[in-house]
C-alpha positions as CSV (number, residue, x, y, z in Angstrom):
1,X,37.6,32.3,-4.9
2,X,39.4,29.2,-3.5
3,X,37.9,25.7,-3.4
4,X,36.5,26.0,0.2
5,X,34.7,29.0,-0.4
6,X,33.1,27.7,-3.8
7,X,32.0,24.4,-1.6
8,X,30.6,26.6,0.8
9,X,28.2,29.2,-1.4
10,X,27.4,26.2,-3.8
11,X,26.2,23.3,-1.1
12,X,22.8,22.7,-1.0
13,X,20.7,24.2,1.6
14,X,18.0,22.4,3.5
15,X,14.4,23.7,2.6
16,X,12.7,23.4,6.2
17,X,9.2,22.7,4.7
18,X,8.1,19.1,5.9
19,X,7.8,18.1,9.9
20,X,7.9,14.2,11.1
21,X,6.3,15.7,13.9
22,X,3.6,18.1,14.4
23,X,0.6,19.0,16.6
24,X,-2.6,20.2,16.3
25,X,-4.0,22.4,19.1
26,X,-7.0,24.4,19.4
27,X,-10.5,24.3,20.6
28,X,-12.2,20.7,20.3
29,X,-15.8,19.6,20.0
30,X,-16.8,15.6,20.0
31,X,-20.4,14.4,18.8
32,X,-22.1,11.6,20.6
33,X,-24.5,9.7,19.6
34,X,-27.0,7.7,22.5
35,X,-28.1,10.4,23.9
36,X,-27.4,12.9,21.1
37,X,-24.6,16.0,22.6
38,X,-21.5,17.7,22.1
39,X,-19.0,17.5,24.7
40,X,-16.3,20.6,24.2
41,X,-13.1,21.8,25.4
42,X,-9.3,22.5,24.5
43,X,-7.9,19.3,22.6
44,X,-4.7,18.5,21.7
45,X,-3.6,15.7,18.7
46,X,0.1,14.6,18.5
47,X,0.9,13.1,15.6
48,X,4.5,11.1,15.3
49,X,5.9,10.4,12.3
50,X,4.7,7.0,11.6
51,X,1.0,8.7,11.4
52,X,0.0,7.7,15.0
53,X,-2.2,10.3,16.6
54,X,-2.9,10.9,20.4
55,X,-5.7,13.1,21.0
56,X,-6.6,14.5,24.5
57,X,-9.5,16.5,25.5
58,X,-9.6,19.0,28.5
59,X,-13.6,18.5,28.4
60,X,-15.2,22.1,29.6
61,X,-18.8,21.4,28.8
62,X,-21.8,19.7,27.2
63,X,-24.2,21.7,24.7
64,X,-27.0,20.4,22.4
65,X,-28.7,18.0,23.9
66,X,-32.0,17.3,25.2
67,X,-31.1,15.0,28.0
68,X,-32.0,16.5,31.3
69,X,-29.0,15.1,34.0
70,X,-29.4,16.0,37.2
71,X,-25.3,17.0,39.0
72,X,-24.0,19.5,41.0
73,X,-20.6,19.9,38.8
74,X,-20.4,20.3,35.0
75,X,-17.6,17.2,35.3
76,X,-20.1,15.0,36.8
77,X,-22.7,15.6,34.0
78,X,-20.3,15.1,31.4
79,X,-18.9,12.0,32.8
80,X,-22.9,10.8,33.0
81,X,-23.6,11.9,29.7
82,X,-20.8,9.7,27.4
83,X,-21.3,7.5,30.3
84,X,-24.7,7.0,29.9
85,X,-25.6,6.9,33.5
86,X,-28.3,9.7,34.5
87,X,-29.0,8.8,38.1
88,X,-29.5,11.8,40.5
89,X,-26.3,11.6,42.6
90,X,-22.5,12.1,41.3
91,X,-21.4,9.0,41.6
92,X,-20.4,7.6,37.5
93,X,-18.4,4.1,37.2
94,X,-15.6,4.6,34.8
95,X,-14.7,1.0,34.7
96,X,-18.2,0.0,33.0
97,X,-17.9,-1.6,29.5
98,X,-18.1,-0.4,26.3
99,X,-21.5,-1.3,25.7
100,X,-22.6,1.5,28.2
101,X,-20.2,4.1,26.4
102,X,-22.1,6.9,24.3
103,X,-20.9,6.1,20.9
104,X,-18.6,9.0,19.7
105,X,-19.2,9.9,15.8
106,X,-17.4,12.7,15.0
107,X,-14.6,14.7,16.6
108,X,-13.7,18.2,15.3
109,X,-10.5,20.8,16.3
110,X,-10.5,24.1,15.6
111,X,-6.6,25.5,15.4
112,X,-5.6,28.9,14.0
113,X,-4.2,27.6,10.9
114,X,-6.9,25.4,9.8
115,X,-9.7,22.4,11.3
116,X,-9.3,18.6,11.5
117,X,-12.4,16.8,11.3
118,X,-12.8,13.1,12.0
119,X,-15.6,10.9,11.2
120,X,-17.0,7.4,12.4
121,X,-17.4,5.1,15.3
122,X,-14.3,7.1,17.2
123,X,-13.3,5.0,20.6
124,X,-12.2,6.9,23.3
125,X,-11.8,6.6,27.4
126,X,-12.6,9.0,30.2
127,X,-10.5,10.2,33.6
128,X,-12.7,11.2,36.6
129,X,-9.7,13.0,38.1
130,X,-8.7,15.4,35.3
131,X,-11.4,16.3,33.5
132,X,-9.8,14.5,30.6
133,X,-11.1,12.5,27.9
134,X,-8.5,10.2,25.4
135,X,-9.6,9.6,22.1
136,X,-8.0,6.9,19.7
137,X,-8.5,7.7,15.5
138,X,-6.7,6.1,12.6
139,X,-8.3,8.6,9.8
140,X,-9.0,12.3,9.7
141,X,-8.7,15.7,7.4
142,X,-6.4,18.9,8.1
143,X,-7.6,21.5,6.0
144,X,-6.0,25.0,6.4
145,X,-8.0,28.3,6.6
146,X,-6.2,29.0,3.2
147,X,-8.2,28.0,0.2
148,X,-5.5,27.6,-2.8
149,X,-5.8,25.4,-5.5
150,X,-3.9,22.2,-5.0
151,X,-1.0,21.3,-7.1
152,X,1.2,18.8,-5.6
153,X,0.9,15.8,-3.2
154,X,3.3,14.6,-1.2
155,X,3.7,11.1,1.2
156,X,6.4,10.4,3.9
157,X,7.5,7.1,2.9
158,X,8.2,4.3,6.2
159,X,11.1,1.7,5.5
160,X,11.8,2.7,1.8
161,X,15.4,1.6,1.6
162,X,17.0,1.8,-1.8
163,X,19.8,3.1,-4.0
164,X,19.2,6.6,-5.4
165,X,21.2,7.8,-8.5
166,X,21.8,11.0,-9.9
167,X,19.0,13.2,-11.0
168,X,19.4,16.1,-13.0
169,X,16.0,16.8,-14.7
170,X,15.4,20.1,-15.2
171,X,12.0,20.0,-13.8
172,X,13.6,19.0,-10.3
173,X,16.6,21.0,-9.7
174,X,14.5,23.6,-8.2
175,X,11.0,22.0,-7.6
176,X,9.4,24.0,-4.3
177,X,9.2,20.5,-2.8
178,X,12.7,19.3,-3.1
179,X,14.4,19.0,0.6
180,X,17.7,20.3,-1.1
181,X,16.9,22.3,-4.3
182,X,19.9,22.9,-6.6
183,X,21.7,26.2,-6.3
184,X,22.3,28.3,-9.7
185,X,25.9,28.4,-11.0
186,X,27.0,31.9,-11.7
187,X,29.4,32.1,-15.4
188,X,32.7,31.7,-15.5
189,X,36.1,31.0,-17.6
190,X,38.1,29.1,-15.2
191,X,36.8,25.7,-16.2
192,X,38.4,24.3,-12.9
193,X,36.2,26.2,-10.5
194,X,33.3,25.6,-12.1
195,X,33.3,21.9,-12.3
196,X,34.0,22.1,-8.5
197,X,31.0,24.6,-8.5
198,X,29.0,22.1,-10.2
199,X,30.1,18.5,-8.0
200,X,28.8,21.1,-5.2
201,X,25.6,22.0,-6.2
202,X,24.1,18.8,-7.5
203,X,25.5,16.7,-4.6
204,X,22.0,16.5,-3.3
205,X,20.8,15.3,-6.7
206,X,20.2,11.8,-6.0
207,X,16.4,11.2,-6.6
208,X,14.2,8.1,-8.0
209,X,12.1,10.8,-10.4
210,X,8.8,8.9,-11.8
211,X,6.4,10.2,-14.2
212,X,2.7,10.6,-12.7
213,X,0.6,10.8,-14.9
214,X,1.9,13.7,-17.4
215,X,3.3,15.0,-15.2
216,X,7.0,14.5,-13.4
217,X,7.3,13.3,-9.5
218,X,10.1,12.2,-7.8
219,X,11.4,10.3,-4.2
220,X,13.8,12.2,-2.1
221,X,15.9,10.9,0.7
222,X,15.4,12.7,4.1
223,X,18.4,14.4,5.4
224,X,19.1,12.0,8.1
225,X,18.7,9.2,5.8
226,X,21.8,7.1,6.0
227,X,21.7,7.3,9.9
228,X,17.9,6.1,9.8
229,X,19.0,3.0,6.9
230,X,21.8,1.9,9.2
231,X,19.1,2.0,12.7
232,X,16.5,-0.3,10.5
233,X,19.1,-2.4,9.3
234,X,20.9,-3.2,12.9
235,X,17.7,-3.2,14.2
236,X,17.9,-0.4,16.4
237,X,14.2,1.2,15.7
238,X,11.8,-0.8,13.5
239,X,9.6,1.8,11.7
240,X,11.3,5.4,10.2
241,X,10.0,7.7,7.5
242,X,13.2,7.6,5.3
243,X,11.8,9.4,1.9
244,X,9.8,11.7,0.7
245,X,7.4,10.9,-2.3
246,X,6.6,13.9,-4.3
247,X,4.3,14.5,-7.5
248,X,2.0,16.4,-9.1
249,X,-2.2,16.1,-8.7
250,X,-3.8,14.9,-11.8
251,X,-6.8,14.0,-13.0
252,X,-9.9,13.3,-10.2
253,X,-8.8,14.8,-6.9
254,X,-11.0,12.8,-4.9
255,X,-9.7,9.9,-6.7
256,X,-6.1,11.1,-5.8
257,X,-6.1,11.4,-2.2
258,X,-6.6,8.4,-0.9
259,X,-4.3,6.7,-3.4
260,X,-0.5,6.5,-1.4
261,X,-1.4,3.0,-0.6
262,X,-1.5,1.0,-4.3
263,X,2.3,3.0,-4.8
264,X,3.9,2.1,-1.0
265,X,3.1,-1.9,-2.4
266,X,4.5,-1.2,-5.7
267,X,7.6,0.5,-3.6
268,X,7.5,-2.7,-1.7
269,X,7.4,-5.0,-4.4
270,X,10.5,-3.2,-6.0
271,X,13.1,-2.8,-2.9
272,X,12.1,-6.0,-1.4
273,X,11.0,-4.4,2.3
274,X,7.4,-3.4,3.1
275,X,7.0,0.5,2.5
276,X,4.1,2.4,3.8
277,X,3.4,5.9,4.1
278,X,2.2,8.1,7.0
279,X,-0.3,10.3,5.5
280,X,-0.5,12.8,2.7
281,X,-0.4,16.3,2.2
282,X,-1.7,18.4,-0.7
283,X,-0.2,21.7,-1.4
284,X,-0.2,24.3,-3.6
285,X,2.1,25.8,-6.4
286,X,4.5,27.5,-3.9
287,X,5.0,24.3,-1.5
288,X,2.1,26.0,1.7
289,X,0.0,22.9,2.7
290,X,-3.4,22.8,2.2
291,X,-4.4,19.5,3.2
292,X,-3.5,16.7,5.2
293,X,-5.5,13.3,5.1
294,X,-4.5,10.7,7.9
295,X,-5.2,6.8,7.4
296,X,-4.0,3.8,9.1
297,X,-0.5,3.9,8.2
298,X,1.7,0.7,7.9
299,X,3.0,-0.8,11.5
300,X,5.0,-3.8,9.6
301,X,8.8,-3.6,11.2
302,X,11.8,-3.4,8.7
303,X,13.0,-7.0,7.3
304,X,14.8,-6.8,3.8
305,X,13.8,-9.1,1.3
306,X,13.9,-10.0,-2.0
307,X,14.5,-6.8,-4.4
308,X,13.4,-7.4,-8.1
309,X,15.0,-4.1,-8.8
310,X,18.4,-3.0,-8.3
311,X,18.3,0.5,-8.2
312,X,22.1,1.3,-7.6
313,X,23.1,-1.5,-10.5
314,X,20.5,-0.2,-13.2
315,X,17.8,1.6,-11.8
316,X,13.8,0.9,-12.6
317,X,11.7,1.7,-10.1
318,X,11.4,5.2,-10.9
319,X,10.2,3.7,-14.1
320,X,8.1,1.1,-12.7
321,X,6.1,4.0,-11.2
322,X,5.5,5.8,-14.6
323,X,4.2,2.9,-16.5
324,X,1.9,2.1,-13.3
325,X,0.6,5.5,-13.1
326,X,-0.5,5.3,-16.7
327,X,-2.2,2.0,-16.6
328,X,-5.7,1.5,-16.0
329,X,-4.6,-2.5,-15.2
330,X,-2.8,-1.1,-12.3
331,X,-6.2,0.1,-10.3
332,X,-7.5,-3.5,-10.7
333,X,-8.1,-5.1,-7.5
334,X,-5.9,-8.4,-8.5
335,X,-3.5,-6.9,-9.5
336,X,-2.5,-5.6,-5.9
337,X,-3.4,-8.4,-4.8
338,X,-1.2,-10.2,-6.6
339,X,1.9,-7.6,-5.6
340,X,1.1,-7.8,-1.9
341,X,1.7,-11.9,-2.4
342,X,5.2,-11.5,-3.6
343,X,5.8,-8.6,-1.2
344,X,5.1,-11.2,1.8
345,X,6.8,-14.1,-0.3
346,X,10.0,-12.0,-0.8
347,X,10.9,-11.8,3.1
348,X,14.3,-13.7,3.7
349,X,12.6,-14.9,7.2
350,X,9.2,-16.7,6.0
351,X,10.0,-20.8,5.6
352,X,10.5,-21.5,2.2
353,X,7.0,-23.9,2.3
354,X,5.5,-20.3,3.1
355,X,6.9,-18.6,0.7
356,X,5.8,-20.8,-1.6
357,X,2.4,-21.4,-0.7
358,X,2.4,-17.6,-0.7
359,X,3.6,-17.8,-4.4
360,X,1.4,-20.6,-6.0
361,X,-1.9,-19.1,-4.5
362,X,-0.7,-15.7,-6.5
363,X,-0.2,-18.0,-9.4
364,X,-4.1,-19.3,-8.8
365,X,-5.3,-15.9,-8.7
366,X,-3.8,-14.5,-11.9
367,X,-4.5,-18.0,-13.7
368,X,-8.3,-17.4,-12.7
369,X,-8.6,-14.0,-13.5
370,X,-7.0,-14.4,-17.1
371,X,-9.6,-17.4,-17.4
372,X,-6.7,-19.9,-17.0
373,X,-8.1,-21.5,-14.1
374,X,-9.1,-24.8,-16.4
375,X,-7.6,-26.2,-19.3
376,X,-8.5,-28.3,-22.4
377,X,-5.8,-31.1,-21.8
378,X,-6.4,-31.8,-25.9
379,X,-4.9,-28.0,-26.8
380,X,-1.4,-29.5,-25.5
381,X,-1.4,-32.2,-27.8
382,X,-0.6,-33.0,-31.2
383,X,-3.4,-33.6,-34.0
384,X,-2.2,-37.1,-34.6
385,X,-2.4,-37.9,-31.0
386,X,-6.0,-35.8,-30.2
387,X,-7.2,-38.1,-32.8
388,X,-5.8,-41.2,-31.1
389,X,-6.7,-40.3,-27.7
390,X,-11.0,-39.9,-29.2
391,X,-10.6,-43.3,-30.2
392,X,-9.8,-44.8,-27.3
393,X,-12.2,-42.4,-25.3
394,X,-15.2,-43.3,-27.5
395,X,-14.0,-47.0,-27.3
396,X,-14.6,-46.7,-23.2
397,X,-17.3,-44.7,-23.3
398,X,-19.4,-47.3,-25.4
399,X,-18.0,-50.1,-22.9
400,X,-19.2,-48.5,-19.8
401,X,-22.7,-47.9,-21.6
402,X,-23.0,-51.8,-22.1
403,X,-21.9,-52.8,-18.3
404,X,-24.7,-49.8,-17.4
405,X,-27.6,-51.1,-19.6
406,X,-26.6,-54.6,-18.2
407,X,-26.9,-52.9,-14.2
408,X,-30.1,-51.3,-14.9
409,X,-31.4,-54.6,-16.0
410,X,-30.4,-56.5,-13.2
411,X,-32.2,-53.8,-11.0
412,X,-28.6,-52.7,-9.6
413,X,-30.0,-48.8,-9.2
414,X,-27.5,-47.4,-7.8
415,X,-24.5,-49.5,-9.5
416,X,-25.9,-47.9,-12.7
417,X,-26.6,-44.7,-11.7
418,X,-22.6,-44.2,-10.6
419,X,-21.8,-46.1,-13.9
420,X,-24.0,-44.0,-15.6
421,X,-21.5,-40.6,-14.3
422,X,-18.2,-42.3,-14.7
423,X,-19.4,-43.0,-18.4
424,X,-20.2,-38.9,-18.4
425,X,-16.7,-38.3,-16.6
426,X,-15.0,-40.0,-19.7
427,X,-17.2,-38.1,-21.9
428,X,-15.3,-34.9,-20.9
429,X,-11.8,-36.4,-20.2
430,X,-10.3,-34.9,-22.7
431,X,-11.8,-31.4,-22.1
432,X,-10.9,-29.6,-18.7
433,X,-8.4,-30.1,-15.7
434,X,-7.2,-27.5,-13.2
435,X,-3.4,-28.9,-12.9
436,X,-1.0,-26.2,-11.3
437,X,1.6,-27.4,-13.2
438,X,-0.5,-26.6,-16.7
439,X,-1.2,-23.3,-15.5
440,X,1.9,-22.1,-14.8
441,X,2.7,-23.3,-18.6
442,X,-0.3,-21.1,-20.0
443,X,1.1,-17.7,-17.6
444,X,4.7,-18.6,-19.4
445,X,3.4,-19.2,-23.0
446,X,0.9,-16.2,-22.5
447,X,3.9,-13.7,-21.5
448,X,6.3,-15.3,-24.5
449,X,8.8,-16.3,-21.4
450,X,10.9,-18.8,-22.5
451,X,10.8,-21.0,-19.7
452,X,8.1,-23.2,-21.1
453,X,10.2,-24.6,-22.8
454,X,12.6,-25.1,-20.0
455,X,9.9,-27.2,-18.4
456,X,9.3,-29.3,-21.0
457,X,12.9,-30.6,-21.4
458,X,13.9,-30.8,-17.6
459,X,9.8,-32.3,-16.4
460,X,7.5,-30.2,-14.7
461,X,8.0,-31.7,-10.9
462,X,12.0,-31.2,-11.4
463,X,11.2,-27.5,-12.2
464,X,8.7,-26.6,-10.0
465,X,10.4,-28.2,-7.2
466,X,14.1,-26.6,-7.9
467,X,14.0,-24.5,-10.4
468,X,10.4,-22.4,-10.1
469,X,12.2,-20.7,-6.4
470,X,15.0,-19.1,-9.2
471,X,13.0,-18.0,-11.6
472,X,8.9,-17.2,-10.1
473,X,10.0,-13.4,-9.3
474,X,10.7,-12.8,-12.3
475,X,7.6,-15.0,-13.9
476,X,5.1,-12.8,-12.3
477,X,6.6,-9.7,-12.9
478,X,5.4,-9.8,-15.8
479,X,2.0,-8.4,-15.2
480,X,4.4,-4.7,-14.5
481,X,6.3,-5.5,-17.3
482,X,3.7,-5.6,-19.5
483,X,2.6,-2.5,-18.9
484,X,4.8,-0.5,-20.4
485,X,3.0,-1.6,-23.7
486,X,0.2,-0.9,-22.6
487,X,0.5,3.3,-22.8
């Protein structure tokens, strides 16, 4: 067998599983509210692959409702019905405002593979002229016909650009889900052809593979991927699903499914460029889907900014993900809070006053929440000088008492009564202050980062000013860091 021939039974074969693209088609039904009715017919939902859906109704007829309307077409009545105009002739104005619209609550589809059900206050628009109605949803379920236990979920990633290395676990070589599982070698003694066997069959290996949970995940690129990176970057399209994120359900599955968004912002954090995902799809142990779940997917256009992780240099984020998936501190509302902030901090285009401003009202949030918000300004001193500084405290204190007592006597009420709180605001001057400055000392002596004591030699202004820019990435990062000693 020559080398051509070993190339060619050894590459990698695309697995067609996953569509961008798709549609749901089938027979549609759409629940109003004012007057209570259904309004029926074949519907249609395109769904791109940023997660946009366009629905269109071919509306047929109105069933269960009680409202008696008077029309000599079933068009008409309809059109009166979610138009909420039940005078006896045909005439219905499709240009009045919203507040006459029947308030659509729930629209269902019926398709042979499966139904799509979506809930809430739906908007949608009529057209006299085609018996059509357009409906506009940002969240709904897919659920097919076939009940098998789920076993994987999976979520098409928008704007994930990074570096993938080799990945040779032997859990994903041939996972169902991979988009170019590895092929088997066959045996042989010429050394030679195998290793040329072997550069063929794992040249599709490059994955970011994660840990969720206990069980093993993993990020693959999509075929076209280095023609999609090179269109974001020249800014020839704005939005593309690039990667595939793949693991395995665990734990609470209602918990689960609604979860893509708390990873796309850890992705974000990591490869310095907002990453959101589309929708996601549970399926079962041979790679069928089962369900989809749609949500408002993320509209924000490609910009690259800061990456804290160099994944092509020495990898990480495939690491990150593990230790965040194991940490109960990860589900904490501040602590996405605080990785959105350096997400929108990190973009090469913000001024650098934003990015900062960005940056110090992270620094406030964490500071509050790990009950830094105040300090006692005697902690940060010596005991010879705490000592000192009582002296001089009490000293003042008794001073201002006098001058007060002397106020009240010369019938100065409200001299003495503001005497009276500047003697109480020297009472507590050596007890709490909210200085930025201080804070960012307590995050850096809290973490054991040695750049406390950078601060103290070069002054806290100099450092803030210049040198906090360099180094407030990785400050902050922290909060992942330590995580990983948390398991």
């Amino acid at each position: 067998m020559d080398d051509m021939s070993i190339w060619e039974k050894y590459s990698p074969i695309l697995n067609p599983w996953f569509s961008s693209e798709f549609t749901y088609e089938g027979w549609g039904k759409a629940s109003f509210e004012n007057p209570i009715g259904t309004v029926e017919g074949k519907t249609k939902i395109i769904v791109n692959e940023l997660g946009d859906l366009k629905i269109e109704m071919e509306y047929e007829r109105l069933i269960d409702t009680e409202v008696s309307i008077s029309s000599n077409s079933e068009t008409f009545r309809i059109l009166k019905f979610i138009h909420r105009s039940f005078s006896k002739d045909d005439q219905v104005s499709i240009g009045i405002s919203d507040e006459d619209k029947n308030l659509c609550s729930k629209l269902t589809l019926n398709t042979e593979e499966g139904i799509f059900v979506s809930e809430g206050n739906i908007s949608w628009t009529a057209f006299e002229f085609n018996d059509r109605i357009v409906f506009w949803i940002t969240r709904g379920t897919f659920e097919m016909k076939e009940k098998n236990k789920p076993k994987y979920w999976v979520a098409p990633l928008i704007n994930f650009i990074s570096d993938f290395n080799r990945n040779q676990h032997p859990l994903l070589i041939q996972h169902p889900l991979r988009l170019y599982s590895t092929p088997t070698i066959l045996e042989t003694d010429d050394i030679e052809k195998k290793n040329n066997a072997l550069f063929a069959a794992n040249r599709k290996n490059f994955l970011i593979g994660f840990e969720f949970g206990e069980k093993i995940g993993f990020i693959e690129r999509m075929p076209d991927y280095s023609e999609k990176e090179q269109k974001l970057k020249s800014e020839q399209v704005r939005q593309s699903v690039t990667a595939l994120m793949v693991g395995e359900i665990t734990g609470d599955l209602e918990n689960t499914i609604w979860f893509p968004h708390e990873y796309t912002n850890l992705l974000s954090f990591a490869s310095g460029s907002e990453v959101g995902a589309s929708w996601l799809e549970l399926r079962d142990e041979e790679g069928k889907l089962l369900i989809r779940k749609h949500f408002p997917s993320h509209k924000t256009s490609y910009e690259k900014g800061y990456a804290v992780i160099n994944e092509g240099l020495h990898g990480g984020t495939g690491h990150l993900l593990s230790v965040a998936s194991n940490s109960l501190e990860f589900q904490e509302t501040h602590i996405r809070v605080l990785i959105n902030h350096l997400v929108q901090a990190s973009s090469h285009n913000r001024h650098l006053e934003n990015r900062m401003t960005i940056l110090i009202r992270a620094i406030e949030g964490l500071s509050e929440k790990l009950g830094f918000g105040t300090q006692n300004l005697m902690n940060y001193l010596p005991e010879t000088y705490q000592q000192k500084i009582n002296e001089i405290l009490t000293e003042a204190r008794v001073k201002v008492e006098k001058i007060t007592r002397q106020a009240r006597k010369e019938n100065l009420l409200e001299a003495s009564a503001s005497l009276k709180r500047i003697e109480s605001r020297i009472a507590n001057a050596n007890n709490k202050d909210g200085d930025f400055g201080l804070k960012v000392i307590d995050l850096l002596k809290f973490y054991k980062m040695p750049d406390a004591a950078i601060m103290e030699k070069l002054g806290q202004v100099f450092y803030l000013r210049f040198v906090m820019p360099q180094y407030i990435k990785a400050i902050l990062m922290f909060r992942m860091v330590l995580i990983t000693q948390m398991k």
